[in-house]
C-alpha positions, 0 to 999 in steps of 0.5 A: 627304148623310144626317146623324145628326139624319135619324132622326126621333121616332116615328109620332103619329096624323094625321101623315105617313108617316115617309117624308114628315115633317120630320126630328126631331133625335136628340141625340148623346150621349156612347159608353157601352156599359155597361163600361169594356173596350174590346170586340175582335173577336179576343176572340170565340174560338168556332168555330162562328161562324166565317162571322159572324166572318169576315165581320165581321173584313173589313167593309166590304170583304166587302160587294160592296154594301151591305147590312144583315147580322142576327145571332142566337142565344140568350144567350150566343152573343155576338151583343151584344159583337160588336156592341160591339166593332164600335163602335172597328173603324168609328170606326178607320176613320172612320165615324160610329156609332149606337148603338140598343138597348132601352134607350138610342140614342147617336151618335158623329159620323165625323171628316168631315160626309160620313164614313158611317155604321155603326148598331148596331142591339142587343135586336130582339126587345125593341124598343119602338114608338118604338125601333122607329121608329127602326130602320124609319127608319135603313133608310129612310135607309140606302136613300136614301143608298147606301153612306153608312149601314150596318146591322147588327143583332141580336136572340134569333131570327131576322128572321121570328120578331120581334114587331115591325112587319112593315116593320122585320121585313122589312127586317132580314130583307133581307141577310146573316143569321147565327145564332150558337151559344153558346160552351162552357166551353172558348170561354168560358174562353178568352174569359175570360183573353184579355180578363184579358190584354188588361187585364194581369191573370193569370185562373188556371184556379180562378178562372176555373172558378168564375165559369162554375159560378155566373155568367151565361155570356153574354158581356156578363155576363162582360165587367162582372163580370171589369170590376168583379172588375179595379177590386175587385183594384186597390182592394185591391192584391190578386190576382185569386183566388176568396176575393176573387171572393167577397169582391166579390160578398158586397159587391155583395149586402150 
């Protein structure tokens, strides 16, 4: 049975193939994801997407076996919140999680030694070697262990386009590919005031207009500021509006 301390360190001159070498613990660290909101499925409204979120809203029973499924598109597509929020959708059910991205690789254990395994691999155009060792070994491990560990991952371009190593860029290449449009204003703004709902927060239609005219309108941007605008308001007792809109991001500039 493959375990999360199966994915092993980087390649070193003069030692085996990753193949054959001893497996390396990983630790396992607590989930955080960069924002307190919990990210849903449901809050990813665009239709575009509509085959990639069809078949995310259905995993694993869309898999008639398993296979590793690759998203991409430019920022603000939305590729990395819906990664995210598979985080809860596969603890729900019971799998285990890890998390790997260019920054950081976290795991959550499954509630059973024998749960199966969801990686979330995040950033592929923006792997470094030794992040992309581990990439290259989850797929290892996902082969060794049919129906145990699961792949799904994302990046800006498609497989065939990443400047990575050729055995990683093959396999993400291997199963189910989608590319994801961005959202327009009006996906965005839905997004926008579902999650302000999810959080008992009313996001009017100013407010809403201003952050798209002058922020970054990619999903994971919008998640943290419409996150940080929640905590300001309540530490003011105040409304969501845009004078406090400002008043936040005067602060965070000072």
């Amino acid at each position: 049975m493959w375990t999360l301390e199966a994915v092993q360190a980087p390649d070193h001159a003069g030692e085996p193939p990753p193949e054959t070498r001893p497996a390396r613990p990983m630790r396992q660290l607590p989930l955080d994801l960069g924002s307190d909101a919990e990210p849903s499925l449901d809050e990813v409204v665009g239709e575009r997407n509509h085959e990639a979120l069809a078949w995310l809203r259905t995993w694993p029973a869309s898999q008639q076996a398993p296979m590793p499924a690759y998203l991409w598109g430019a920022p603000g597509s939305g590729k990395s919140h819906l990664l995210r929020a598979m985080v809860p959708r596969a603890m729900g059910m019971g799998f285990g999680v890890i998390w790997l991205n260019a920054h950081t690789c976290q795991m959550w254990d499954g509630p059973e030694p024998e749960s199966p395994i969801l990686a979330l691999i995040d950033d592929c155009d923006q792997l470094d070697a030794t992040q992309q060792h581990l990439a290259f070994n989850l797929f290892i491990q996902a082969a060794a262990s049919p129906g145990q560990l699961f792949i799904l991952a994302a990046g800006r371009l498609p497989s065939v386009d990443l400047a990575v190593r050729d055995d990683l860029r093959t396999r993400l290449g291997w199963g189910l590919t989608f590319a994801l449009s961005a959202l327009d204003d009006d996906g965005l703004r839905r997004v926008l005031q579902l999650e302000a709902s999810r959080r008992g927060l009313s996001l009017g239609d100013e407010v809403v207009s201003y952050i798209l005219a002058r922020h970054s309108r990619d999903l994971g941007s919008l998640m943290n500021l419409l996150a940080r605008l929640d905590r300001y308001a309540l530490a003011e007792h105040r409304a969501l509006t845009v004078p406090l809109l400002k008043q936040m991001l005067a602060l965070e500039t000072a």
